[in-house]
N, C-alpha and C positions, 0 to 999 in steps of 0.2 A: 651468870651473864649480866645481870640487872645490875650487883654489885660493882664488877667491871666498867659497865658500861656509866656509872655515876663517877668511879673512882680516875677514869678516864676525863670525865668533863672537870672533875675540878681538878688535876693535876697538870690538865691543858691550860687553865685559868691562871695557877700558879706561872705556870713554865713562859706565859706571855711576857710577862716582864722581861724574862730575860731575854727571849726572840726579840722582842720589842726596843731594850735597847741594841742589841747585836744588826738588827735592821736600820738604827740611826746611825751606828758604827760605819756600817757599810756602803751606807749611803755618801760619808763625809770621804772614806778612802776610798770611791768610783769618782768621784768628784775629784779629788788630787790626782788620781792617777789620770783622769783624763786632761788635769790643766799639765802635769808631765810633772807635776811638785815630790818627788819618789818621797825626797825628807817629811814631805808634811802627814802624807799617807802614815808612814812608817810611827811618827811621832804618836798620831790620833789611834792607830792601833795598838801602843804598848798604852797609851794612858786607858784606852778602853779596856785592857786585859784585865791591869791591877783596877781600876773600880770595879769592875764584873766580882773578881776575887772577893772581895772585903763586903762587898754588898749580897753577894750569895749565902757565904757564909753567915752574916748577920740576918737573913731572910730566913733562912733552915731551922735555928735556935729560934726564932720565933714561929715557924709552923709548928714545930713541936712539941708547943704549949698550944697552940690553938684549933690542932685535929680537929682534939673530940668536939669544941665548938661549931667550927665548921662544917661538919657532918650534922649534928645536929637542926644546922638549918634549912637541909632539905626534907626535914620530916617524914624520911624513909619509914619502913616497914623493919622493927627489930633487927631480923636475920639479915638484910639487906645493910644494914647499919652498921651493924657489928664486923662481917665482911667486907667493906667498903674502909671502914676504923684502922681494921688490921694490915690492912693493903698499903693505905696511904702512910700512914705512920714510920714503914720501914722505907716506903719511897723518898719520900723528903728528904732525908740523909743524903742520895745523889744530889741535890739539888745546886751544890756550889760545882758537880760534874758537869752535870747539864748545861749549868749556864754558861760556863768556860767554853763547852762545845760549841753551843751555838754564838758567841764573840770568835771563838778563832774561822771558823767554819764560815761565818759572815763573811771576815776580814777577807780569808782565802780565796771565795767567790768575787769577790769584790775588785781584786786584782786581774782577774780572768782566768783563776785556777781553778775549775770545776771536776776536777780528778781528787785534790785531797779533801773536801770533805766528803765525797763518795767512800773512799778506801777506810776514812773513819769510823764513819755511820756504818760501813759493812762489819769493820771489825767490832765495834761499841753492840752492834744486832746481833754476831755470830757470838761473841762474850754472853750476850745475856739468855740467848737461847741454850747455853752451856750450860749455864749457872740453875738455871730454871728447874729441868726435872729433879735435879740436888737438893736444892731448900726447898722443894712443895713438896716432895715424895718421902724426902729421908731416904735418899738410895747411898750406899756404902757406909761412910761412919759420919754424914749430916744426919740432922735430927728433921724431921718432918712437920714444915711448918707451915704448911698449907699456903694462905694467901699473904700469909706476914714472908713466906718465902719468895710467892711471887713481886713482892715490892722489894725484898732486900737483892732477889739478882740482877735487878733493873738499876738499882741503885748502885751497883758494883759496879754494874758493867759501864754505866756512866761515866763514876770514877776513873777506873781504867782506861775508858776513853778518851776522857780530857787530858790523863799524862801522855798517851800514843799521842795526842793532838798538839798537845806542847812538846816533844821534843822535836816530830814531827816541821811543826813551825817553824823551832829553832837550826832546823837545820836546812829549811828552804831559802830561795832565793828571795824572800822576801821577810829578814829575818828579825827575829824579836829578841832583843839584848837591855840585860838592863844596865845601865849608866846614869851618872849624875843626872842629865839632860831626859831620859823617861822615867825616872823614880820621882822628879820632882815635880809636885802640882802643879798642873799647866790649866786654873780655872778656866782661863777662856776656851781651850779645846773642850774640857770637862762638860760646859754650859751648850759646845756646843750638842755634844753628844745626849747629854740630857733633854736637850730643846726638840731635839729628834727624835730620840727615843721614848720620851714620856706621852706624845700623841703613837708613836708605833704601839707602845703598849697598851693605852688605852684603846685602839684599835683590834686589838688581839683581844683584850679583855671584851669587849661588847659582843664577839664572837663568840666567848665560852659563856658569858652572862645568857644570850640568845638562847645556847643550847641548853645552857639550866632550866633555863624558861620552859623549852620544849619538856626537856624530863617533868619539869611541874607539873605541864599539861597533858603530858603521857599519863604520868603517875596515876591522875585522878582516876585514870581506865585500869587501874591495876598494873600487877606487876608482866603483864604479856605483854602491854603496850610501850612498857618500858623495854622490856630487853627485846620487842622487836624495832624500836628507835634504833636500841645499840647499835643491833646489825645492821641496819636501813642505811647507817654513820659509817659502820665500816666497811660498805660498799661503796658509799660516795666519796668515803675519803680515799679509798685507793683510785680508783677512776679519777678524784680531784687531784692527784699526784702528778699528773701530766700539766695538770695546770698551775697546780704552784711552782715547778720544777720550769718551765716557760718562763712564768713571772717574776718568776729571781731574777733570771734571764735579763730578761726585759726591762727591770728595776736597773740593774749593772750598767745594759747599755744606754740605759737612760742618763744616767750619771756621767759615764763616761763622756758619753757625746756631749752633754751638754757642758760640762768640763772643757771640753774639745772646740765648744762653738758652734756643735755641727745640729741645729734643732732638725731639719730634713731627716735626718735618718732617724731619731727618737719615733717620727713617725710613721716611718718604714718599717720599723722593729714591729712598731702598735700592729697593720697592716697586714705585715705577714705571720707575726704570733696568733691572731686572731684565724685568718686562712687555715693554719695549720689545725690547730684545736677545734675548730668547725669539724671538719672530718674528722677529726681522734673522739671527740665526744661523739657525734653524732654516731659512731662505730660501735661504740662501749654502750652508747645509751640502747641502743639495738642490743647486746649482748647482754645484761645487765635485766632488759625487760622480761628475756626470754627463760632467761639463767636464775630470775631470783630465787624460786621455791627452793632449787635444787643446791642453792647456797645456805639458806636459812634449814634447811635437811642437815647439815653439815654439822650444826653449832645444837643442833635439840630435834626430840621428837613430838615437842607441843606441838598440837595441830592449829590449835590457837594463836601459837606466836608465829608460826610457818602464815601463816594466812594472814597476818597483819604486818608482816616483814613484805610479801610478794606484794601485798594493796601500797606499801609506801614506796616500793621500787618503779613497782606499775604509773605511779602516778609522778614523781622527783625525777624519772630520767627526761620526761620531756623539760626541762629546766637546766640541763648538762649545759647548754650551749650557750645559756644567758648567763650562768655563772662566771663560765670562760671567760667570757665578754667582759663581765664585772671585775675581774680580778685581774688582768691584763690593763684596763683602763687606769682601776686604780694604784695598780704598780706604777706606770708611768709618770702619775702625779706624784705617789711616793717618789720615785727614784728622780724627780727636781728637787723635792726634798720641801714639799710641798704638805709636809705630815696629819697636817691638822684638819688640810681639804678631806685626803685619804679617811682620817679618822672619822667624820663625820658624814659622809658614804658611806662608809660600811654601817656604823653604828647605826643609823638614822635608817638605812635599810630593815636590818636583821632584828634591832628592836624597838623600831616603832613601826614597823609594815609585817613581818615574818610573826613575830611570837602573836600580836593584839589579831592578827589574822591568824592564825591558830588558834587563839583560843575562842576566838568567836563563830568560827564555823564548824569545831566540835562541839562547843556546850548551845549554840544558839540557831544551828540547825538540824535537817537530819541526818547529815554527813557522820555525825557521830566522832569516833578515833580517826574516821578517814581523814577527818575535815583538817587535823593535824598537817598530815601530808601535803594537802590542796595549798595549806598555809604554808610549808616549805616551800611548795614551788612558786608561788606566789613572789615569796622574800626574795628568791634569784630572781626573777623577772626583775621584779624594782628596783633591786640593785643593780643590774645590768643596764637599765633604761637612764638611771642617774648617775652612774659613774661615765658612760658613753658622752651623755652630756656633758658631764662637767670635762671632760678630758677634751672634749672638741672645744670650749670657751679659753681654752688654753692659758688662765689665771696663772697656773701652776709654775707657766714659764719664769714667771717674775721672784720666784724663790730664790734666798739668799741661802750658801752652806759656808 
């Protein structure tokens, strides 16, 4: 679980880049599509595809010399290392998957088709859930390769994913062809996408740095505290699913509108996205409180790590609802296109208020491992209080795409 739960935060770190530019992508073709320019959308998408391509590729061949490094400098516990080594190394290999995914998947949202990257990601999840008990177990005539298998079916199934997603593309109504006119370097589109994408990224990056931090500061409590972080992560991130799932949302119509002219409803969208996710967290946070032990039962029989998974849930669901808040706000700055505002909220929340408060109210009171936890909720407070702010000063309007 510990191994996972590590090989998870940096593969999340890695994979930002690529989200991050596919977030600047999408932002420049909601923005076309709401000025009604179908030509320039379509342009800034095939130029995003082929950089996505070339830049992945070249990204993988360099992780693949720099695993063992990277591993190295969380200062894991041997077996946790070694495991965590073998995982990552055969994941990487998706990585020009992945990232293709998330550019077309961007792109398709972007347009207001939020059915193909669902039918993707279902098939890319059902693929890898396939592939899985095969290379970890050695069932029929695979050879059993434990966690090097679990990295290589996720990386397949990526794979496979991005060609479903590419022909897919190519055959929707909003279609991707190559010709003189998208094969040829268009810098200025390029710069734009870059100028977007490079705070998107850095954005996403402060988020998995955040959560290094935290494993740092787990760590120091042993290896319970880490894998009961893991779990703690993969209860909030599914609960958080509704809310990034919202915020795309919200990013699109942001764009679009503001494409359009229409600033009124950008802040209707804010409004009622918020409305709605009050209730949805405030439901889950209730379930979530009640439900932890019996999830953290699910994953292990350490009583140890059961009881410090239920202390981080007990304590992070009241914060359900300032996150919403936080991530809704700063979509809407992101989707003016506004990236740098966005990046510097998040960042400036998560890790200069969440981790330096984590680690101060475990080592420097009696909170102990709790104190961890207290410092998560904390982080969603703050970022919810600062992004609210900044989204009501309305700077963001005056963004150029």
């Amino acid at each position: 679980i510990a191994a996972i739960g590590v090989s998870e935060q940096i593969s999340f770190f890695i994979f930002t880049m690529g989200s991050g530019f596919a977030m600047g992508t999408g932002i420049i073709v909601a923005r076309r599509f709401g000025e009604g320019n179908i030509h320039g959308a379509r342009l800034a998408a095939s130029q995003a595809i082929i950089f996505m391509v070339i830049f992945s590729t070249l990204l993988m061949v360099g992780l693949l010399f720099a695993i063992s490094w990277i591993v190295s400098l969380f200062q894991l516990p041997a077996d946790v290392a070694n495991y965590t080594q073998l995982y990552l190394a055969a994941l990487v290999i998706g990585v020009p998957g992945n990232f293709l995914l998330f550019q077309i998947n961007a792109i398709m949202r972007s347009t207001g088709n939020a059915m193909f990257p669902l039918i993707v990601l279902i098939s890319t999840t059902v693929l890898n859930a396939i592939f899985a008990p095969f290379l970890i177990f050695g069932i029929g005539p695979f050879p059993e390769l434990g966690m090097t298998g679990a990295g290589m079916a996720t990386a397949a199934a990526q794979i496979l994913g991005a060609i479903i997603a590419l022909i897919g593309f190519a055959r929707s109504d909003f279609k991707f062809t190559l010709s003189k006119e998208t094969l040829k370097l268009d810098t200025s589109m390029l710069g734009k996408i870059i100028k977007l994408g490079i705070p998107s990224s850095l954005q996403m990056f402060s988020v998995s740095l955040s959560r290094m931090g935290m494993f740092k500061i787990a760590g120091s409590f042993g290896t319970s505290a880490v894998a009961a972080y893991t779990l703690g992560i993969k209860v909030d991130l599914f609960v958080f699913m509704f809310v990034f799932a919202t915020g795309i949302a919200v990013e699109i119509a942001t764009g679009q509108n503001l494409g359009a002219g229409n600033i009124k409803r950008v802040f209707q969208y804010h409004k009622a996205a918020i409305k709605v996710l009050t209730i949805i967290m405030a439901v889950l946070a209730i379930g979530v409180f009640f439900a932890g032990e019996e999830f953290a039962a699910l994953f292990t029989k350490d009583r140890a790590i059961i009881d410090a998974t239920k202390d981080y849930l007990h304590i992070t669901v009241f914060a359900y609802v300032f996150f919403a808040i936080g991530v809704i706000s700063t979509r809407v700055i992101s989707g003016a296109g506004a990236a740098f505002q966005s990046m510097f909220i998040v960042g400036g929340s998560l890790l200069f208020i969440q981790v330096p408060m984590a680690y101060v109210l475990s080592k420097y009171t009696s909170l102990g491992i709790q104190g961890i936890w207290v410092g998560v909720a904390i982080g969603y407070i703050a970022f919810a209080i600062i992004a609210w702010v900044r989204m009501k000063g309305g700077s963001w309007m005056k963004a150029r795409v």
